[in-house]
C-alpha positions, 0 to 999 in steps of 0.5 A: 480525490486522492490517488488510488490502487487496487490491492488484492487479498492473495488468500481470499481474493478480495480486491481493495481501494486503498490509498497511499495512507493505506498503504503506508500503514500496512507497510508500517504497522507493528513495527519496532521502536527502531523502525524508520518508516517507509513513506511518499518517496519509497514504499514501493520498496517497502511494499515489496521488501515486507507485505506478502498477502496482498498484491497492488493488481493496478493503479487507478488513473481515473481518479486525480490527485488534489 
């Protein structure tokens, strides 16, 4: 199985199982044609420089990666 992380909706609270491709493509989504994207190597960055309404609450470690 992939990796997981449990992401939380600040304004509802709703907590979310979201992969890494999840996670990209929030980080990503409706960005310009001259955006680089961020990607495996640095989303953390990206995660934190541009998404505000969710928080990762923890990564899931019972789950391994293929």
């Amino acid at each position: 199985m992939n990796r997981t992380w449990l992401v939380k909706d600040i304004a509802s609270g709703e907590a979310l199982t979201w992969t890494l491709a999840d996670i990209l493509q929030e980080i990503n989504r409706d960005r310009s044609d001259d955006w680089t994207p961020y990607n495996a190597s640095d989303w953390k960055e990206g995660w934190n420089q541009w998404v505000d309404y969710y928080t990762i609450e923890r990564e899931n470690n019972d789950e391994k990666d293929n």
